[in-house]
C-alpha positions as CSV (number, residue, x, y, z in Angstrom):
1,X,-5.1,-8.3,-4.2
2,X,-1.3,-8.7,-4.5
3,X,1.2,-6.4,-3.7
4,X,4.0,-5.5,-5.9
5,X,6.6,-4.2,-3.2
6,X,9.6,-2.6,-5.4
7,X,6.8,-0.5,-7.6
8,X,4.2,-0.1,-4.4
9,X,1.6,-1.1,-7.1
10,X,-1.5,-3.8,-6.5
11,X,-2.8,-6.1,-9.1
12,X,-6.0,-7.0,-8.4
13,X,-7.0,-10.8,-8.6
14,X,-10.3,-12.4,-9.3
15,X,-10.8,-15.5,-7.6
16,X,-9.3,-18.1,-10.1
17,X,-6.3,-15.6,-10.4
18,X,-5.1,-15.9,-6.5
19,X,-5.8,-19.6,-6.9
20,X,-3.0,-19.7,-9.6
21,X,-0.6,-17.6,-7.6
22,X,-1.2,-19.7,-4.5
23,X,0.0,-22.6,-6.3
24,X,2.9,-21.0,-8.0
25,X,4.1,-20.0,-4.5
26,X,2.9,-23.4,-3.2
27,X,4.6,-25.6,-6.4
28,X,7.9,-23.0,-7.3
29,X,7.3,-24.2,-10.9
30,X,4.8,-22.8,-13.6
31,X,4.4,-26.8,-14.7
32,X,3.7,-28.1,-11.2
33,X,1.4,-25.4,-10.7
34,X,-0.5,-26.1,-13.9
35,X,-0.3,-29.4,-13.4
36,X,-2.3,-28.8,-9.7
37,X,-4.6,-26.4,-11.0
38,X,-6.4,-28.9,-13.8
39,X,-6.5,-31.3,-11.2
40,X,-8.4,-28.8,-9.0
41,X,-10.6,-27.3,-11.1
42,X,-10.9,-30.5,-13.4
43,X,-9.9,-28.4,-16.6
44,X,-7.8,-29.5,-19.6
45,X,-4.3,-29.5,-18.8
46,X,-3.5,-27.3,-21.4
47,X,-6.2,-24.6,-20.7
48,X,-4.3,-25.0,-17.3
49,X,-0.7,-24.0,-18.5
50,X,-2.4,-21.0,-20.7
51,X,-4.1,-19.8,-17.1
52,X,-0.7,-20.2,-15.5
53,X,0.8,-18.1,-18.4
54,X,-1.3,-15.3,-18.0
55,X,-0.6,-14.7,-14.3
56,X,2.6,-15.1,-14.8
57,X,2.6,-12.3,-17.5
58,X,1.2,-9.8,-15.3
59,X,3.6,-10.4,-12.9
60,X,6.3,-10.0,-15.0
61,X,5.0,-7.0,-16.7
62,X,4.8,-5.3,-13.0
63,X,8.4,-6.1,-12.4
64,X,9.3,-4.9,-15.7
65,X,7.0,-1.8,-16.3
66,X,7.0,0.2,-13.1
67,X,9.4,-0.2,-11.1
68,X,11.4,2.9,-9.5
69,X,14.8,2.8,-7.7
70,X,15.3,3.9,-4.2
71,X,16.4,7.5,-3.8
72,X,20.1,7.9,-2.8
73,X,21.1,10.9,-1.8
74,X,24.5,12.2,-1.4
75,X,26.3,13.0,2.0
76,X,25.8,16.4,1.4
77,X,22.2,16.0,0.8
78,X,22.1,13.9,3.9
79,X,23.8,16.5,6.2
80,X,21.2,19.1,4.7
81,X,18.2,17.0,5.8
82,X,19.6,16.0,9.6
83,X,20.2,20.0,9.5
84,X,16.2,21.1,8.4
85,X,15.5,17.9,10.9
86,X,17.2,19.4,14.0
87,X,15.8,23.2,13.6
88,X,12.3,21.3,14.0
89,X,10.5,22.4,17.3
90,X,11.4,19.7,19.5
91,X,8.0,18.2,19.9
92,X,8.2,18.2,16.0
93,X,11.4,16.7,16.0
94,X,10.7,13.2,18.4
95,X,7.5,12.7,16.1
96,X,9.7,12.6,13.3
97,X,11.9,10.0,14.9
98,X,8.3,7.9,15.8
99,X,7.2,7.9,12.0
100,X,10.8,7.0,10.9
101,X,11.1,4.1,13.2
102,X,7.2,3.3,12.3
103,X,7.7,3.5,8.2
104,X,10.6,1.0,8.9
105,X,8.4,-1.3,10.4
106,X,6.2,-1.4,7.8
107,X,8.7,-1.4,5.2
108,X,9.4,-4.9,6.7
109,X,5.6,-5.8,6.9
110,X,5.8,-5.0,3.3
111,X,7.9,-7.8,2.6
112,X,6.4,-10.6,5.6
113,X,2.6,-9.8,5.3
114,X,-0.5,-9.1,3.0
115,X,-1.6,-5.8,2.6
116,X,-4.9,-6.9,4.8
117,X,-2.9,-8.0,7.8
118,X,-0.4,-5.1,7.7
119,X,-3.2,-2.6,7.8
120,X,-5.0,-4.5,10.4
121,X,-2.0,-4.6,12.5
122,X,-1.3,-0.5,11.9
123,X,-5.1,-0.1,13.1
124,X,-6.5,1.4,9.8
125,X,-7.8,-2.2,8.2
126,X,-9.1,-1.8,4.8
127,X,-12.3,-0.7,4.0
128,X,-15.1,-3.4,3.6
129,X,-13.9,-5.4,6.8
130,X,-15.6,-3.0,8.8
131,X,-18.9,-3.5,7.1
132,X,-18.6,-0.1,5.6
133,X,-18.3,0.8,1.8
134,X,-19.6,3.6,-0.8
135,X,-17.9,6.0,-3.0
136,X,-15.4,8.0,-1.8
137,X,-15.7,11.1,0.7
138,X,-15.2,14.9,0.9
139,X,-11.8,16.1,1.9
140,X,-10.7,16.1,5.8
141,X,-8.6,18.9,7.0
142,X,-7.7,17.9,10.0
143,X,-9.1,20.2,11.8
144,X,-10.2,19.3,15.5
145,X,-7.8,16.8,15.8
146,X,-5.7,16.7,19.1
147,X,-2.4,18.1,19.3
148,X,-0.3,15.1,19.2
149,X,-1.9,13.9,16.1
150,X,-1.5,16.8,14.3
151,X,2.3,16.9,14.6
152,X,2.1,13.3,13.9
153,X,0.8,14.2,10.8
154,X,3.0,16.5,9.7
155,X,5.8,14.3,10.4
156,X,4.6,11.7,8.6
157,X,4.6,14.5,5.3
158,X,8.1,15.3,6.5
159,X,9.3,12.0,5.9
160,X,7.2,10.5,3.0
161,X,9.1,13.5,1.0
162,X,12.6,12.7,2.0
163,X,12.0,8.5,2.8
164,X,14.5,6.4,0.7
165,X,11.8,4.9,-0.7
166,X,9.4,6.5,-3.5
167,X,6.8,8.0,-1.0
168,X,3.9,6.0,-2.4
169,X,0.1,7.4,-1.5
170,X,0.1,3.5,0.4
171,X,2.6,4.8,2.6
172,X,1.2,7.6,3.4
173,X,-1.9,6.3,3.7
174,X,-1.0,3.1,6.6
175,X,1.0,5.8,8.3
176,X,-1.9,8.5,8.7
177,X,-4.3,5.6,9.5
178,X,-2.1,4.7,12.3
179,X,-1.8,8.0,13.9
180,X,-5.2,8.0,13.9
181,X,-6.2,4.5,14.6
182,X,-8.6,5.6,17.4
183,X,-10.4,7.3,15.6
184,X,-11.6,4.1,13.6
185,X,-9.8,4.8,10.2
186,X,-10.3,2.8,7.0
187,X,-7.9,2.2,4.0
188,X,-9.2,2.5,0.7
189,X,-7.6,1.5,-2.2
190,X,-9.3,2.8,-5.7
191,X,-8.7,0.9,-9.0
192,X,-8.6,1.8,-12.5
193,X,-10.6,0.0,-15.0
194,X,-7.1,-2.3,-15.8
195,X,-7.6,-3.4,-12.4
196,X,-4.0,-2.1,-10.8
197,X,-4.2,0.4,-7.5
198,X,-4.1,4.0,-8.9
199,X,-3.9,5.4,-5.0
200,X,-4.5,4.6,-1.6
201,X,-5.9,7.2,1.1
202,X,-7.5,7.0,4.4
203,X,-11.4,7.2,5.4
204,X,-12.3,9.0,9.0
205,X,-15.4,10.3,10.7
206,X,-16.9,11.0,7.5
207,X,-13.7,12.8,5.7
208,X,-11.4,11.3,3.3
209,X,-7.9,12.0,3.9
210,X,-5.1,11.5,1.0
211,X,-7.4,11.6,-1.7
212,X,-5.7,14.2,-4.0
213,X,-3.7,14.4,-7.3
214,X,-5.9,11.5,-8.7
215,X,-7.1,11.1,-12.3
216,X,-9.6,8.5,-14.0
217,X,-12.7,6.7,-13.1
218,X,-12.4,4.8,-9.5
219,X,-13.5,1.8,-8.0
220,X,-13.3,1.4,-4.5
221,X,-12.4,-2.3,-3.4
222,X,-11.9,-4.4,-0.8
């Protein structure tokens, strides 16, 4: 599974698929890759090249096709969010500030890691490593959670509506299976039938939590 970081999109690889892209990062040249690949998989070299050309067509199509700029809001706009932020309650107030610093950090992972080692870093890893699996599950309201995770929570919606960044269900998602990493969280990530991530949410005791605003027929994947 690949991620697409401007877009927040996934492609979804079968195994001859990664292969390619492995050796495209490995060779930095479409030709060296092909080149590699029929001498891997002992296929002609020009069956090779068209494999290499169809990667490379999905990739470009993602840059292409879906990408959407940061937001940039004015000062004014600015000066009106630090205002709402400081008539928070004050315990409200330092959890935003913990799920700021937190969504930078995985802004960065974004860019250093795969998707598999970021969310086994954040504590939610995705579902299927855990041995579990199945369709997805009812709704989770939150309800009996502690305190602290609670206002976690709602600082975490605070800030996926305002973040710079389009506030992707995948954010969301790493951000509530963080807060409640004790509580053995799994990431799911559900697929349309052209194989690209359609949303992300989080799986916890039973309750699904982010799974909303969805449409089409799902898939959940490792």
């Amino acid at each position: 599974m690949l991620l697409h970081v401007p877009t927040g999109t996934y492609l979804q690889l079968d195994r001859s698929e990664a292969l390619i892209f492995d050796l495209l990062a490995e060779s930095g040249t479409p030709a060296a890759a092909a080149r590699q690949l029929a001498d891997q998989v002992h296929i002609p070299p020009d069956q090779a090249e068209a494999d290499v050309k169809v990667v490379l067509d999905a990739l470009v199509g993602l840059r292409r096709g879906r990408g959407r700029r940061p937001r940039r809001p004015g000062l004014a706009t600015g000066l009106g969010e630090l205002v709402k932020w400081w008539r928070l309650p004050l315990a409200l107030r330092w959890a935003v500030v913990r799920v700021v610093a937190l969504l930078c950090l995985v802004e960065l992972g974004f860019r250093l890691l795969d998707i598999r080692r970021l969310a086994s870093i954040l504590g939610t890893p995705l579902a299927g490593d855990d041995g579990r699996g199945g369709a997805p599950l009812p709704e989770g309201s939150g309800e009996g959670f502690a305190g602290g995770e609670r206002r976690l929570l709602t600082a975490v919606d605070w800030v996926a509506r305002r973040w710079l960044f389009p506030g992707t269900c995948l954010r969301r998602a790493l951000l509530t299976g963080h807060v409640l990493r004790r509580r053995r969280p799994a990431l799911r990530l559900g697929l349309m039938p052209d194989g690209v991530t359609a949303h992300a949410w989080v799986e916890v005791e039973g309750m699904a939590y982010g799974f909303e605003d969805v449409t089409g027929v799902f898939e959940p994947v490792r």
